[in-house]
C-alpha positions in Angstrom: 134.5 147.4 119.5 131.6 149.6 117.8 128.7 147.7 117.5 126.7 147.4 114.9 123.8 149.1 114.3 120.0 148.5 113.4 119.5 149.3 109.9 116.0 148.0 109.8 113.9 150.9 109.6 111.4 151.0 112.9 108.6 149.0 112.9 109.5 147.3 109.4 108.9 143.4 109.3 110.4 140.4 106.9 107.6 138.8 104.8 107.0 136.3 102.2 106.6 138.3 98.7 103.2 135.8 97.5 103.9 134.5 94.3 101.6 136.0 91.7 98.6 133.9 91.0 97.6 132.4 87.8 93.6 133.6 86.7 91.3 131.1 86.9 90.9 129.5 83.1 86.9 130.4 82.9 88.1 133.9 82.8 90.7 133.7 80.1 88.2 131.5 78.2 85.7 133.8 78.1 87.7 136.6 76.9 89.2 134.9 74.0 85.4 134.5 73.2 84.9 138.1 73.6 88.0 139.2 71.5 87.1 136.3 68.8 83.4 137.2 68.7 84.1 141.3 68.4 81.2 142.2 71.1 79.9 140.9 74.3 76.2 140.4 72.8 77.9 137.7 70.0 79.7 135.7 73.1 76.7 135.7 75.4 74.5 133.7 72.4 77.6 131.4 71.9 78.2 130.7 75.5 74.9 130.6 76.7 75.4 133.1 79.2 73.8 136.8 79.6 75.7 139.8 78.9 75.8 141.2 81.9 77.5 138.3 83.4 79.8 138.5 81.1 80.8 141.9 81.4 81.1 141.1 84.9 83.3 138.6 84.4 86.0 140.7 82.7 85.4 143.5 84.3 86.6 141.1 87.1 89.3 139.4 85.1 90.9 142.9 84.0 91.2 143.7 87.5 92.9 140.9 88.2 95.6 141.6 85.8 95.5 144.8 86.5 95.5 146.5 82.6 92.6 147.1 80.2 91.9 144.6 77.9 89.6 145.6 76.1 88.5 149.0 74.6 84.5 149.2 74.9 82.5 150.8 71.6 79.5 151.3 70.0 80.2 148.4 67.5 81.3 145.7 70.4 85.1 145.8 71.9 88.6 145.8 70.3 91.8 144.4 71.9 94.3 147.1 73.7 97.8 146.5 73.0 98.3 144.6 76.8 94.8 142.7 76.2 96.4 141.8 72.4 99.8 140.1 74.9 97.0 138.7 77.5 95.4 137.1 74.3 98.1 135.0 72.8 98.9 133.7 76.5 95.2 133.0 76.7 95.9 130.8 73.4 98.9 129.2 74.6 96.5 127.8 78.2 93.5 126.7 75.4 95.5 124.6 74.1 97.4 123.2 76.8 93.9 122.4 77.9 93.3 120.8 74.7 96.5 118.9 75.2 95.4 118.2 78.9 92.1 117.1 77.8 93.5 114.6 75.1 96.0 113.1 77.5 93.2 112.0 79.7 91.5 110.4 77.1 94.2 108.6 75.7 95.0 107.3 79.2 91.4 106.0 79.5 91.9 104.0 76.1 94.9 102.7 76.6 95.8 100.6 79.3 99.0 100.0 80.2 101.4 100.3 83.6 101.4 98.0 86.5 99.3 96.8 88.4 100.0 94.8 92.2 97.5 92.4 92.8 97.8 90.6 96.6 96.3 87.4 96.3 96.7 83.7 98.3 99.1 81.7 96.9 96.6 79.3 96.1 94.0 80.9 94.2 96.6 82.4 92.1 98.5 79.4 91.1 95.4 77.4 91.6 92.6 79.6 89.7 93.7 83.1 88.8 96.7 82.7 86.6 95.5 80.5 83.9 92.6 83.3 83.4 95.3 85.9 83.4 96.7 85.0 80.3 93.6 85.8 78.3 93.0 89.3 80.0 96.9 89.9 79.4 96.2 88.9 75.1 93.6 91.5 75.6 95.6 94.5 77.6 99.3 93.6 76.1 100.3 96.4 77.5 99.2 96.1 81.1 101.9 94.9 83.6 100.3 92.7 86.7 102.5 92.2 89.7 100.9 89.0 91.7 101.9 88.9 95.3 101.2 85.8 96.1 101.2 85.2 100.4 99.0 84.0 102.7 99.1 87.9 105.0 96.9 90.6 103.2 98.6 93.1 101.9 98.0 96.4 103.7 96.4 98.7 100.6 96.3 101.7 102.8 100.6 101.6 103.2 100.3 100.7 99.6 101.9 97.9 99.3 99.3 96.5 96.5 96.6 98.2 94.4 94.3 95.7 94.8 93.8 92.6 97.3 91.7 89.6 96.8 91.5 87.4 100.7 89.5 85.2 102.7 88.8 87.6 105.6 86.9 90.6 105.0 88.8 93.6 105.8 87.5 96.2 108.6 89.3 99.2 107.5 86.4 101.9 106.7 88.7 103.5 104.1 88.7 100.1 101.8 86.0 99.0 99.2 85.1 95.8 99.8 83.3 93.4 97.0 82.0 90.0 98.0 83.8 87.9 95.0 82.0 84.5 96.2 82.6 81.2 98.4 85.0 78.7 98.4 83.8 75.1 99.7 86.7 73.1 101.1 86.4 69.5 100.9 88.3 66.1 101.4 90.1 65.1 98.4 92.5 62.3 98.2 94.6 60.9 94.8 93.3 57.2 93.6 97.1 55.8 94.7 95.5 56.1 97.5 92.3 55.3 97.9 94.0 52.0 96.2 96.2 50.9 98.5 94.6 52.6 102.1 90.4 52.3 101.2 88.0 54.4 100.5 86.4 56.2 103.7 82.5 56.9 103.6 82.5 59.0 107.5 84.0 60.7 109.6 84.7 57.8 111.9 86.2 56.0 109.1 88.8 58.6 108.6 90.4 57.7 111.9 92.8 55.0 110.4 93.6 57.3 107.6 97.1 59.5 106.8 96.1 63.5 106.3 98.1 65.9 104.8 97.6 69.9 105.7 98.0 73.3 105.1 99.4 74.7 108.1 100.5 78.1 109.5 102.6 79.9 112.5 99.6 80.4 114.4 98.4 76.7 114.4 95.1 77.3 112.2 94.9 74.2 111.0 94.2 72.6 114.0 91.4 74.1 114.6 89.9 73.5 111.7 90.5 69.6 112.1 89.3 69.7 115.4 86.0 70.7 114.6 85.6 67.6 112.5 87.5 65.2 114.4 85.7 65.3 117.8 85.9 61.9 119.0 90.0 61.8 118.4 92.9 64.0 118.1 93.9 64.7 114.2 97.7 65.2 115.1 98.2 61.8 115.3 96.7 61.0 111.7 99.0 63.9 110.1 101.9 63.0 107.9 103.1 65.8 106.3 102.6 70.0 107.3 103.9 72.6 104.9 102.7 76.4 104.7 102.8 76.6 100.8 99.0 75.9 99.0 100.5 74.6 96.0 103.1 72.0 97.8 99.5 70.8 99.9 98.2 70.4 96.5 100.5 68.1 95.0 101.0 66.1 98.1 97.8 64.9 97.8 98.0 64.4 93.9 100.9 62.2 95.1 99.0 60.3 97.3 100.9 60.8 100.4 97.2 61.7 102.3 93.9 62.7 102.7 93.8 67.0 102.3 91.4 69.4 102.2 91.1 71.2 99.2 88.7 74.2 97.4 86.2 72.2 95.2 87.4 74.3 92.5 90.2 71.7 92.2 88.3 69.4 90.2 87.1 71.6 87.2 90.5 72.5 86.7 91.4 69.1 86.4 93.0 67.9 89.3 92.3 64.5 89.2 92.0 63.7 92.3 88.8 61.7 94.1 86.1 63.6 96.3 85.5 62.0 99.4 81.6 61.6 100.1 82.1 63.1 103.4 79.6 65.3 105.2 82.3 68.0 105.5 81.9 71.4 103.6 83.5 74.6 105.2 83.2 77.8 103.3 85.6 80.5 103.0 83.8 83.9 101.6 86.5 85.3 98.9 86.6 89.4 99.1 88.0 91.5 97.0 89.0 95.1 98.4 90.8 98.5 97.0 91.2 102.1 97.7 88.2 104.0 97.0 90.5 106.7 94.9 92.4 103.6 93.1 89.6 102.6 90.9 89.7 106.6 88.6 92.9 104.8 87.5 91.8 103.2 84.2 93.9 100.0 84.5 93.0 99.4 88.1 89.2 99.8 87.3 90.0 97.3 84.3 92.1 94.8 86.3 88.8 95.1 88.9 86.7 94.0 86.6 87.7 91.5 85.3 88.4 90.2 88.6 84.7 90.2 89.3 84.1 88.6 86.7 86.9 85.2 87.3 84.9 84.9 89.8 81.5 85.2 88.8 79.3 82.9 90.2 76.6 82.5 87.6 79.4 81.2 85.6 81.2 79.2 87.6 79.0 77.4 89.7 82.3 76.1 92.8 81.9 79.8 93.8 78.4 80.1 94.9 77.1 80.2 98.3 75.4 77.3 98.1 77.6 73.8 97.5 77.4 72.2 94.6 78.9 68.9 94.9 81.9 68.5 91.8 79.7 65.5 90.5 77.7 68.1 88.8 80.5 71.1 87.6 80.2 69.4 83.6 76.0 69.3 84.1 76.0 73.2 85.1 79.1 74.6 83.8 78.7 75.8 80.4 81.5 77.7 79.6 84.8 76.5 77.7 87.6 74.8 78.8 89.2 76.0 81.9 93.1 75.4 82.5 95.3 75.3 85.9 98.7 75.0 86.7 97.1 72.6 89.4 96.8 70.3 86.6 97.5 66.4 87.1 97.7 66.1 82.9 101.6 65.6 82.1 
């Protein structure tokens, strides 16, 4: 068998050919000017730039194409037959950089897409989605996605644009923005008040039915314990579930005593305020990629998030507690709705 030889010439290697390189669009814009203005003196006043610089620049620029472009002369310059082809390609980029340039502005005006919010199922049945009707009316075109569950969404995996919880994250790569507080307190439905009493302490609550908000991990317990230090709450418990809104209308129904944001009542709830010394608070954050927010209906939905939950205007979500008793004296705003509303 003859073998086969080495046609490769000696010493000869395999590369990559580079893929010719497009000239950066400074260049090409300042030689339009230069053809459009007849002579480099006429484009330096109208840039704002010397003439030497200029002439440095296509000095550089025809190098880079490697043909003359333009024939110098007393009178200023005149177009060569390749600089009169480089010209009409230079036209074409100006105005796909018009084009460019009006795309982004259109984008900033009109909002529209979707956007995934990661929220706890109760404030966004509880608070949120009565306010997002009114935001919608005002961006009709904007799409939200609510992912309503109690685990954060991780942002960084992308799994939500934006994420409003009750821990604050410690990812260094996240914004973080302090929304404001919740105040949990012990509600309980008149029904019954009516038929079990009305408890004024903590002792009192002892012969009293609770209904909770529990998790996998036992949470809840926790919590209770750290009011209930004389006697175990597991015995007073009648009903767990793991779904905010099902805690919520449990206690509307009377079946128990529940803890509850204080929010409940100015969003007609209906339900009675224990005048217990009991007020755990829940900071709200909001967080987002730091990039996210150059997306103009990210950077809307943001804020008006911050400003649902402002709380100079509505006074459940300040750090201090202000007891529901006086929502109507410092509340001044209109009517809010809920689909936690007892009104049928």
């Amino acid at each position: 068998m003859r073998s086969k030889k080495n046609n490769k010439p000696h010493g000869e290697h395999w590369a990559l050919v580079e893929t010719p390189t497009v000239p950066d669009w400074e260049a090409a814009h300042i030689f339009l000017e230069v053809a459009r203005c007849g002579s480099f003196r006429a484009a330096a006043q109208k840039l704002g730039q010397s003439v030497n610089a200029l002439r440095r620049k296509i000095d550089q620029f025809e190098k880079e194409m490697d043909v003359p472009l333009l024939s110098r002369h007393v009178n200023g310059v005149k177009l060569t037959d390749e600089g009169t082809k480089i010209f009409t390609a230079a036209q074409q980029m100006e105005t796909a950089s018009f084009d460019l340039l009006q795309a982004r502005n259109i984008s900033e005006k009109q909002i529209e897409g979707e956007v995934r919010l990661s929220i706890t199922e109760g404030m966004g049945t509880g608070w949120l989605l009565p306010q997002l009707a009114e935001f919608q009316r005002a961006n009709p075109r904007l799409v939200m996605n609510l992912r309503c569950e109690s685990r954060p969404a991780d942002l960084l995996r992308l799994e939500a644009d934006i994420a409003i919880q009750l821990q604050r994250p410690k990812t260094p790569d996240l914004k973080v923005v302090k929304l404001g507080r919740l105040h949990m307190m012990f509600f309980a439905a008149k029904s019954y008040l009516d038929a079990h009493g009305y408890p004024t302490s903590v002792s009192d609550l002892a012969k009293h039915r609770f209904v909770v908000l529990s998790n996998d991990a036992g949470s809840w317990e926790n919590f209770y314990r750290k009011i209930f230090t004389e006697f175990s709450p597991t015995d007073l418990v009648v009903l767990r579930n793991n779904v905010s809104s099902t805690h919520f209308w449990s206690v509307v129904e009377g079946m128990g005593i529940g803890a509850l944001p204080s929010y409940v009542q100015a969003v007609g709830a209906g339900l009675v305020p224990l005048e217990i010394d009991f007020d755990t608070r829940i900071d709200i954050w909001l967080t987002y990629r730091s990039e996210a927010k150059r997306i103009a209906r990210i950077r809307r939905t943001i804020e008006w998030l911050i400003q649902a939950y402002d709380p100079r205007r509505f006074p459940w979500f300040r750090d201090e507690f202000i007891h529901p008793d006086r929502f109507a004296e410092i509340y001044k705003g209109g009517t809010l709705k809920s689909a936690l509303s007892t009104s049928r």
